[in-house]
Phi, psi and omega in degrees: 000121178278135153021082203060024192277139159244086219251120150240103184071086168184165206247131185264101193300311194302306204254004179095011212229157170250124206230113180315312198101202195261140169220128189282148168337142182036029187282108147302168181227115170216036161216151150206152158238183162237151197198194207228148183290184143019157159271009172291307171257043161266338134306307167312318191300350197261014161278336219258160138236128171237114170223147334270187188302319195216162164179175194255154153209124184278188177276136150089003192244166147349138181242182229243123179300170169223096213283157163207119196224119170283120183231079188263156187246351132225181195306144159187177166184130207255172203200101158043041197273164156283048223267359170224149194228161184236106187278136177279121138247167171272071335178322180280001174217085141089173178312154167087332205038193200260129154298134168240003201175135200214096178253125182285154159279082200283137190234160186205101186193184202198088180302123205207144162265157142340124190220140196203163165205151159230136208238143345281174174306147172268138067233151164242130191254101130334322155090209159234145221241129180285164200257151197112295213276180188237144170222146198223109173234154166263104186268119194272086163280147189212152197254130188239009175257188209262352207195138178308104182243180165272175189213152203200149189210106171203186207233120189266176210272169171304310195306301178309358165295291164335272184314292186322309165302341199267315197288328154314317201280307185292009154107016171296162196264169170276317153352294195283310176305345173280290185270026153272006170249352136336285186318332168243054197249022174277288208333281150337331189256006180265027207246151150251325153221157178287134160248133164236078181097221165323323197243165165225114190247129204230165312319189156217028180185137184177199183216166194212131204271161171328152180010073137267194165185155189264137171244120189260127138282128189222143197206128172268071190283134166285100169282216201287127166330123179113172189284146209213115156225159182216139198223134197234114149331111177257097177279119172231091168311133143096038170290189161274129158310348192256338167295101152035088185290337175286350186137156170267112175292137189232107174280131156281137185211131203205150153216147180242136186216136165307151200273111167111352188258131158315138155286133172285289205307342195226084188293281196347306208235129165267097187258162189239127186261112157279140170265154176249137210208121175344294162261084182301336174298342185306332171271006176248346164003315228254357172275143165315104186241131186243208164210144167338291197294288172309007154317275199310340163292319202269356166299294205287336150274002174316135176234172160072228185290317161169209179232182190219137178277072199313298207294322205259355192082349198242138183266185171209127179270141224265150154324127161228164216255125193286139171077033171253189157232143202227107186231143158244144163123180194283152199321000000 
């Protein structure tokens, strides 16, 4: 801008300013649109939806709302920005009409993913289980973010798994895989809980307040002898699209083994069939048998596998050498 220059209708980058030029006295102002600022904020403005765009404003009459709708696709935050501006014309001087005003839109918002943590971390191992019996553990979801979100717990089927992994390799974006696990999330919201294998997992579908948090129950019934693992899906709309877009995979792991048979998985545990028998020392017969009081005498001279405690029921095992076995009861 040179010196005394007299710039009309135009925007001066160095001082910031829009500069209208001479404007006569008592010009209506009966048009406006809206439009997006610059190229600087012209991405940002492209989070924006404005209805509408344009409109007539007569004299004396009512004046026109304007929606202005926040869509943001990632994280951001604007602070009193101008990133839309509102052009005025005069509509009365001649084609095209006059710009007379040109008002910037200060915006002010703000944009978040979903935030979680789940406790404890997957795999949760049941360990191993006599067939029959029940174990019951708890998985703790918790909303670590600014806003409510929802939550989905389901299983994708093998095929849909299948195709879904071939079509990830071949370079789908997350986006488009987020919302094909959208797609299938009605199925879910009809469930109060999911079964898989062994286990049943409740609730599997709800909403969770700012730092709140969800008690997930997962119950093991032990079935047919051997190990049962299962992988279950946690879907939490409005996540980072780069978090597992397919879902956050959560493993289960169980094992059922018959009452009286060693386990292979577990060197650690022996399990035993006790008979029920009038007199229970009777299976420890071949054994050392003591009483509560006289235990710590009888400790220091113990030989072989161990003793057994009569008044308490209890056996007690001797040192053992890591990575021997060590057995009781009868042949």
């Amino acid at each position: 801008m040179e010196a005394d220059e007299v710039i009309f209708k135009e925007y001066v980058e160095s001082t910031k300013q829009f500069h209208f030029g001479p404007l006569l006295c008592g010009k209506s102002r009966e048009c406006f649109t809206l439009k997006g600022a610059g190229p600087r904020t012209r991405d940002v403005a492209s989070h924006f939806t404005v209805a509408p765009q344009s409109g007539v404003l007569i004299a004396s009459q009512p004046g026109v709302n304007v929606e202005i709708l926040f869509h943001p696709t990632s994280e951001m935050l604007l602070k009193n920005k101008p990133i839309l501006y509102c052009q005025v014309i005069d509509a009365s001087s001649g084609e095209g009409g006059q710009a007379v005003a040109i008002i910037p839109v200060n915006v002010s918002a703000k944009a978040v993913y979903s935030k979680y943590s789940i406790e404890p971390a997957s795999p949760i191992n049941f360990g191993a289980m006599i067939k029959g019996t029940k174990k019951t553990q708890t998985v703790v979801l918790e909303n670590k973010g600014m806003l409510n979100f929802k939550f989905y717990i389901r299983q994708v089927p093998e095929e849909t798994s299948t195709s879904e992994s071939k079509s990830s390799k071949q370079g789908e974006s997350a986006p488009l895989a987020t919302k094909q696990s959208t797609a299938r999330k009605p199925s879910s919201l009809t469930q109060s809980h999911l079964s898989l294998g062994m286990f049943t997992v409740s609730p599997c579908s709800g909403s969770i307040s700012p730092w709140g948090q969800q008690k997930i129950t997962v119950e093991c019934l032990a079935g047919q002898e051997g190990t049962c693992e299962e992988q279950l899906y946690i879907d939490i709309p409005g996540r980072d699209p780069r978090d597992n877009p397919l879902g956050i995979p959560f493993t289960l792991i169980a094992e059922s083994c018959l009452t009286g048979t060693y386990c292979p998985q577990c060197p650690w545990s022996h399990l035993l069939l006790i008979t029920l028998v009038e007199d229970i020392t009777l299976i420890f017969k071949e054994y050392l048998i003591c009483s509560s009081t006289d235990l710590s005498h009888k400790l220091q001279s113990v030989k072989g596998t161990g003793l057994f405690i009569g008044d308490e029921n209890k056996f007690i095992f001797n040192k053992v050498l890591v990575g021997c076995i060590a057995a009781c009861g009868p042949d």
